[in-house]
C-alpha positions as CSV (number, residue, x, y, z in Angstrom):
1,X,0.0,0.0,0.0
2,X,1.1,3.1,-1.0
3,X,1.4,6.2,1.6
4,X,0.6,9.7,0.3
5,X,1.4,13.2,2.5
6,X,-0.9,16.1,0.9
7,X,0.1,19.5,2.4
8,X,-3.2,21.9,1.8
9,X,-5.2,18.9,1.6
10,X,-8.2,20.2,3.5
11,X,-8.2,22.8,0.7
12,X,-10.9,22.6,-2.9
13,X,-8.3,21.1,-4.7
14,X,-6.5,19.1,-2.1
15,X,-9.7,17.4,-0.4
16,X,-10.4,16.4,-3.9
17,X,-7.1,14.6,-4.2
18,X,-7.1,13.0,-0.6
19,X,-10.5,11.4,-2.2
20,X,-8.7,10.5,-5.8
21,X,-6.0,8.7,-3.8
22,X,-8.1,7.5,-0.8
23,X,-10.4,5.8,-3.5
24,X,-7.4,4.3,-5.2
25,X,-6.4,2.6,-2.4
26,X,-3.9,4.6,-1.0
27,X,-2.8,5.8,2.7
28,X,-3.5,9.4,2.8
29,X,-1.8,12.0,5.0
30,X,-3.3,15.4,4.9
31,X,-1.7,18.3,6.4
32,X,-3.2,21.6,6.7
33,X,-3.1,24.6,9.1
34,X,-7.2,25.5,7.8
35,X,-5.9,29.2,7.2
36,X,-7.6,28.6,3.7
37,X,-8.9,25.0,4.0
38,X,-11.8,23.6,5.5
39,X,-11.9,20.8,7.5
40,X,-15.5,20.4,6.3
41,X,-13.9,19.2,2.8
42,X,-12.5,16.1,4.2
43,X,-15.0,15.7,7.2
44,X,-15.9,12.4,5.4
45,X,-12.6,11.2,5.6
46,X,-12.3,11.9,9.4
47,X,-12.8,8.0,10.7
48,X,-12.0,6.3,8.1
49,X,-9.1,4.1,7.9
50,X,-6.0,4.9,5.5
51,X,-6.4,8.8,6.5
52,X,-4.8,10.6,9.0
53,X,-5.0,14.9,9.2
54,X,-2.8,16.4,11.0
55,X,-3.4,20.1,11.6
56,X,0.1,21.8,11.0
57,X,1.5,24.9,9.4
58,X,4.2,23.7,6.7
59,X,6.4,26.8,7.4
60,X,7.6,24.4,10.6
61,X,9.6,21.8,10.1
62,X,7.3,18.8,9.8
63,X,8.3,15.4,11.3
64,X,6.4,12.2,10.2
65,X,7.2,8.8,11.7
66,X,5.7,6.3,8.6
67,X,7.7,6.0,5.3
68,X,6.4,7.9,2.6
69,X,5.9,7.6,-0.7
70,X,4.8,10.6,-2.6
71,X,4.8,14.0,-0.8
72,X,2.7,17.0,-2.7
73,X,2.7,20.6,-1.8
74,X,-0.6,22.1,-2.8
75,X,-0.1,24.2,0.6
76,X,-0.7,27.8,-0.1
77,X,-3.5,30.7,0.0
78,X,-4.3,30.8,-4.1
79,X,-7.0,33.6,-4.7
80,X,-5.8,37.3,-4.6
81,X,-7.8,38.2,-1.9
82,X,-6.1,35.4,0.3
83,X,-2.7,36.4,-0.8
84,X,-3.3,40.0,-0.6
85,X,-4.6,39.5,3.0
86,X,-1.4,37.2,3.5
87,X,1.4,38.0,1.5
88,X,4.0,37.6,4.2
89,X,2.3,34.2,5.1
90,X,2.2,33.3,1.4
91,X,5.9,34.2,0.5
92,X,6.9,31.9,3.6
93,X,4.9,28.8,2.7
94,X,6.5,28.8,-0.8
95,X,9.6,29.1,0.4
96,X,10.2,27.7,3.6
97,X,7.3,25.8,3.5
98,X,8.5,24.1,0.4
99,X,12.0,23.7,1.5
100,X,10.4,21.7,4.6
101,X,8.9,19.3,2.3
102,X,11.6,18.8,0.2
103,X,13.3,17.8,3.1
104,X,10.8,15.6,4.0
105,X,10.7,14.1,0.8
106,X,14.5,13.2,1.1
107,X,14.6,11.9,4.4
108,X,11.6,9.7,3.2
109,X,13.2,8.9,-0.7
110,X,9.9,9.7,-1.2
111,X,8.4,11.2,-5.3
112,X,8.0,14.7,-4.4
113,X,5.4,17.5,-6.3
114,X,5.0,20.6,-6.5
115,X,2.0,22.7,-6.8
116,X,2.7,25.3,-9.3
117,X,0.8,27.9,-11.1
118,X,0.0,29.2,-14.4
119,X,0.5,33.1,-12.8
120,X,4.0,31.9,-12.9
121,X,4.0,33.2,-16.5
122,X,2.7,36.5,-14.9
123,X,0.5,38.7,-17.7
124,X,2.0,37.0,-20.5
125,X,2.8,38.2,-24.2
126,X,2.5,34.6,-26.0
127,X,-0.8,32.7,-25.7
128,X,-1.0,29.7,-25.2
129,X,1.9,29.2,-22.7
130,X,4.4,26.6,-23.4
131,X,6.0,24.9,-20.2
132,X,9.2,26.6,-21.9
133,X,7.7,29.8,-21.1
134,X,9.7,32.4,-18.9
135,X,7.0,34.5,-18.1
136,X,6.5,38.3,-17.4
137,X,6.4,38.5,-14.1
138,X,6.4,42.2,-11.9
139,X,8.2,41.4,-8.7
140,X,7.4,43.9,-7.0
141,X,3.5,44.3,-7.9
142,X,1.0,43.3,-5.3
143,X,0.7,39.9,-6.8
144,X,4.2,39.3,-7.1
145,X,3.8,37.4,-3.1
146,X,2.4,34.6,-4.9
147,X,3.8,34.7,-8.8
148,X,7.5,34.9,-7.0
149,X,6.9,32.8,-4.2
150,X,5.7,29.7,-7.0
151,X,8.8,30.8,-9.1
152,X,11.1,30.2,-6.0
153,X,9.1,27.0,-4.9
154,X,9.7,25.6,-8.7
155,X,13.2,26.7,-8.8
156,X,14.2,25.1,-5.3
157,X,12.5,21.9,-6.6
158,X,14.8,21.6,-9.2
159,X,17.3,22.8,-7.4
160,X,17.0,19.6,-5.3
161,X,16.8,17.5,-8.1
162,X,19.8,18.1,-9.3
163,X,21.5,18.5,-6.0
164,X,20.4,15.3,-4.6
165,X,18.5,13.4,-7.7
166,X,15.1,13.7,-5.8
167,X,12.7,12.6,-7.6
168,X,10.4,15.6,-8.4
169,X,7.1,16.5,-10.6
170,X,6.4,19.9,-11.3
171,X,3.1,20.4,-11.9
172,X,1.6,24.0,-13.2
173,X,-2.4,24.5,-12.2
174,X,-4.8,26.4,-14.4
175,X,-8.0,27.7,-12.6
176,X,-9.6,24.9,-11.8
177,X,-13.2,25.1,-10.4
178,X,-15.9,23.0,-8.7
179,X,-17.4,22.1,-6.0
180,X,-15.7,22.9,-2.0
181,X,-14.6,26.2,-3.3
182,X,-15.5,29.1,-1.0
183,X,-18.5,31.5,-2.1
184,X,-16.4,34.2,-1.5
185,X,-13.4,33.1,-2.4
186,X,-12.3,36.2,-4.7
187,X,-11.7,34.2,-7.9
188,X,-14.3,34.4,-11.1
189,X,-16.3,31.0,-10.9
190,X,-17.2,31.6,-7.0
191,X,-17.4,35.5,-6.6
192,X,-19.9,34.7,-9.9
193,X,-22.0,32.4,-8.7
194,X,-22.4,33.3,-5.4
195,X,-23.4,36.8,-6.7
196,X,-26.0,35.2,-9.3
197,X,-27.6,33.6,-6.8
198,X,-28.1,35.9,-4.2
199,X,-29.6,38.5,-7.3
200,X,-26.4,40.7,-6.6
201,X,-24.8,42.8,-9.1
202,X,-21.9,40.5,-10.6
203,X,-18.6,42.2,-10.7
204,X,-16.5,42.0,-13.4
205,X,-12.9,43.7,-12.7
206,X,-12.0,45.5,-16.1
207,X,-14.2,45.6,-19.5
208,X,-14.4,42.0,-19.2
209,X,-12.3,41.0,-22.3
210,X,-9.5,39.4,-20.3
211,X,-9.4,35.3,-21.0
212,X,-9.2,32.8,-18.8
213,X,-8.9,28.6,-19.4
214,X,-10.8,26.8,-16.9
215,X,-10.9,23.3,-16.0
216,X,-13.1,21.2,-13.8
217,X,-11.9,19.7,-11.0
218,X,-12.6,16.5,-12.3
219,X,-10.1,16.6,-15.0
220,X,-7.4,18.3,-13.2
221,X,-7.1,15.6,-10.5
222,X,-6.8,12.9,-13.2
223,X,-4.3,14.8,-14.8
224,X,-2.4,15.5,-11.3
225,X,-2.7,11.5,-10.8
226,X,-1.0,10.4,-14.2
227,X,1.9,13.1,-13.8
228,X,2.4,12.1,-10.5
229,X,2.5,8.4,-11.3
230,X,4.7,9.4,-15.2
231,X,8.4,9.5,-14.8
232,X,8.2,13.1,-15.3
233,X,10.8,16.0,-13.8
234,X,10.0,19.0,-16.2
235,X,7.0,21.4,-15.6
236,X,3.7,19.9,-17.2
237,X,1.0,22.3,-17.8
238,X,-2.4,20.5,-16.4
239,X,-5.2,22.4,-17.4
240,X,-7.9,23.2,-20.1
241,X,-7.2,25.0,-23.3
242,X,-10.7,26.0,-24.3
243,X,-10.8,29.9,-23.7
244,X,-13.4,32.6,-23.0
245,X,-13.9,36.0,-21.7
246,X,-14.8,36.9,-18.5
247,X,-18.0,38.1,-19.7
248,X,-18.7,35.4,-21.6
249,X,-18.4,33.7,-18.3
250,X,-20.3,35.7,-16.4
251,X,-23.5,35.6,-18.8
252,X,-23.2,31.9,-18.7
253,X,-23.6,31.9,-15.4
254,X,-26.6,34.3,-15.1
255,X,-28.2,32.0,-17.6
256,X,-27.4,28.4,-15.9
257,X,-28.7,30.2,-12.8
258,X,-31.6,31.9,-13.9
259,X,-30.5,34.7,-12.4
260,X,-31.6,38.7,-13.2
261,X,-28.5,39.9,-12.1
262,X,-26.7,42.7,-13.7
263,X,-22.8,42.9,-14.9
264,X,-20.9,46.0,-13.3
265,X,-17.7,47.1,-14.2
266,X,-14.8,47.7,-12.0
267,X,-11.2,48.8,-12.2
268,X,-8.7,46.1,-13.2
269,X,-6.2,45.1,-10.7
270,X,-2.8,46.1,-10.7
271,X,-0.8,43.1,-13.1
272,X,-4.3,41.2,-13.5
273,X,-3.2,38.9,-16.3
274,X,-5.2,39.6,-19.5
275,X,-5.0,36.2,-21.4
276,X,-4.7,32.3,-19.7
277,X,-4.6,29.8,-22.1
278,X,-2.3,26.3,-21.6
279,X,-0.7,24.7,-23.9
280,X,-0.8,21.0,-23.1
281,X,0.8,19.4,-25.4
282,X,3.5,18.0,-23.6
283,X,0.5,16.6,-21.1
284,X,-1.3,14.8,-24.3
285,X,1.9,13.6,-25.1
286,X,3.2,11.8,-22.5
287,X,0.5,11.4,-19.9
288,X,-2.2,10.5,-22.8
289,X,-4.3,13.6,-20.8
290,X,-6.8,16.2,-21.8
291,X,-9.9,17.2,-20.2
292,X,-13.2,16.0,-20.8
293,X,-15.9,18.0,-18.7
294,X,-17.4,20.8,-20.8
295,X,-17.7,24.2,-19.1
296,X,-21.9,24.1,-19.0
297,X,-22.0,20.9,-17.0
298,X,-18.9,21.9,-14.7
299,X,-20.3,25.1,-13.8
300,X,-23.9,23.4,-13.6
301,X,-22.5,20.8,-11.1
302,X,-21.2,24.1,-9.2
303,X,-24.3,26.2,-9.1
304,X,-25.8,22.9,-7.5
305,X,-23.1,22.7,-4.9
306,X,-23.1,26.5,-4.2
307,X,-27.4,26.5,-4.2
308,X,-26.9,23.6,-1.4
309,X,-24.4,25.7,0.6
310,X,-27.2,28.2,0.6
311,X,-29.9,26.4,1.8
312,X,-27.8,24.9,4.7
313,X,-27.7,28.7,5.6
């Protein structure tokens, strides 16, 4: 049996992978200090066997007595509002909070990943973004806490590959979306939705014409599973190519809701990218991945899960 440590893993994304690997039959560790995470995302997991949580703050040195197998580092606030609340906290975990897992990992011979981002290629001026991308990246900028602090996490991952032939995936996110994120949580999809159906005005930061890739979560925790289990150490872009504005979005989602709210317009953040789109070739390629869940019956499966959060309130 294989045994599994996922830092963040009470988080949307990472609660959905200590169910992927739970289901698969492996021991699952999740760690998470709840700062962003919700213990209610792996609630269900709580007394079952083959899952342990232990509620600690990666930025510490974190001891674990069991071998390991794989360690993943999906620990860090991800929306701006949570890194612009936390930047200090969100410079720290990617640093010193990834440095404590790559020790981990080594003490353990354990397969280590990294969580990376597409906003490591910053607002960038090729679309789609090739993993060979460099990026264009303000470090200084209010977002630069999170775009620098993945740059640093990527380049110390490598950094201990080739120091001490660790065996590392680097794995690059693009906004993934579904159910267990928070209705607040400051990102498109959510801030949308839960605006929709409460009959608020739905904000749209800019003239809307910015583009953005999104992929359900669905099909990004597949696509974390086969890199993970690939012989992979180069960044792989796991995400979904299929492009829109973000008013197209936001008028899908006032018609899959029903909704009669109206679109506002506010003024763009500072650095606020204004096209995502992956290139996933080297994903197709070698992991035999792409997504499958269109955008209608993603976001419809997340209206449902949001409307259910609002009835329980």
């Amino acid at each position: 049996m294989s045994r599994i440590l996922i830092a963040g893993g009470a988080g949307f994304l990472g609660s959905h992978l200590c169910d992927l690997f739970w289901n698969r039959g492996f021991e699952v560790i999740c760690v998470d200090n709840l700062i962003t995470g919700n213990a209610r995302n792996v609630q269900h997991l709580m007394d079952q066997n083959r899952f342990t949580y232990l509620h600690h703050d990666i930025i510490q040195v974190l001891e674990v007595d069991q071998d390991l197998d794989y360690v993943l580092n999906f620990a860090s606030p991800a929306s701006p509002p949570d890194y612009y609340r936390l930047p200090i906290q969100t410079m720290l975990v990617g640093s010193t909070g990834t440095h404590n897992l790559l020790e981990l990992a080594k003490e353990k011979s354990a397969i280590f990943m990294m969580a990376s981002t597409s906003e490591i290629y910053g607002d960038p001026q090729v679309s789609p973004q090739l993993e060979d991308y460099w990026g264009n990246v303000n470090p200084v900028g209010p977002r630069s806490v999170y775009d620098e602090a993945k740059r640093f996490s990527e380049a110390m991952t490598m950094a201990y590959h080739r120091e001490f032939s660790l065996n590392i995936r680097l794995l690059r996110i693009f906004n993934v979306y579904g159910p267990r994120m928070r209705p607040k949580d400051g990102r498109a999809i959510p801030n949308f939705i839960d605006q929709a159906l409460n009959g608020e005005p739905i904000t749209i930061y800019g003239d809307g014409s910015q583009t953005r890739s999104f992929c359900y979560y669905q099909d990004e925790v597949e696509g974390i599973y086969r890199l993970l289990m690939s012989n992979l150490n180069v960044p792989i872009n796991i995400g979904n190519p299929n492009e829109l504005t973000i008013l197209e979005l936001a008028e899908t989602i006032i018609e899959l809701t029903g909704s009669r709210s109206q679109i506002i317009f506010q003024e763009l953040p500072e650095d606020d990218p204004k096209v995502r789109r992956p290139d996933i070739s080297r994903a197709k390629r070698h992991l035999d991945w792409q997504p499958v869940v269109d955008l209608r019956q993603g976001l419809t499966q997340t209206i449902d899960y949001f409307a259910t959060l609002s009835n329980e309130n």
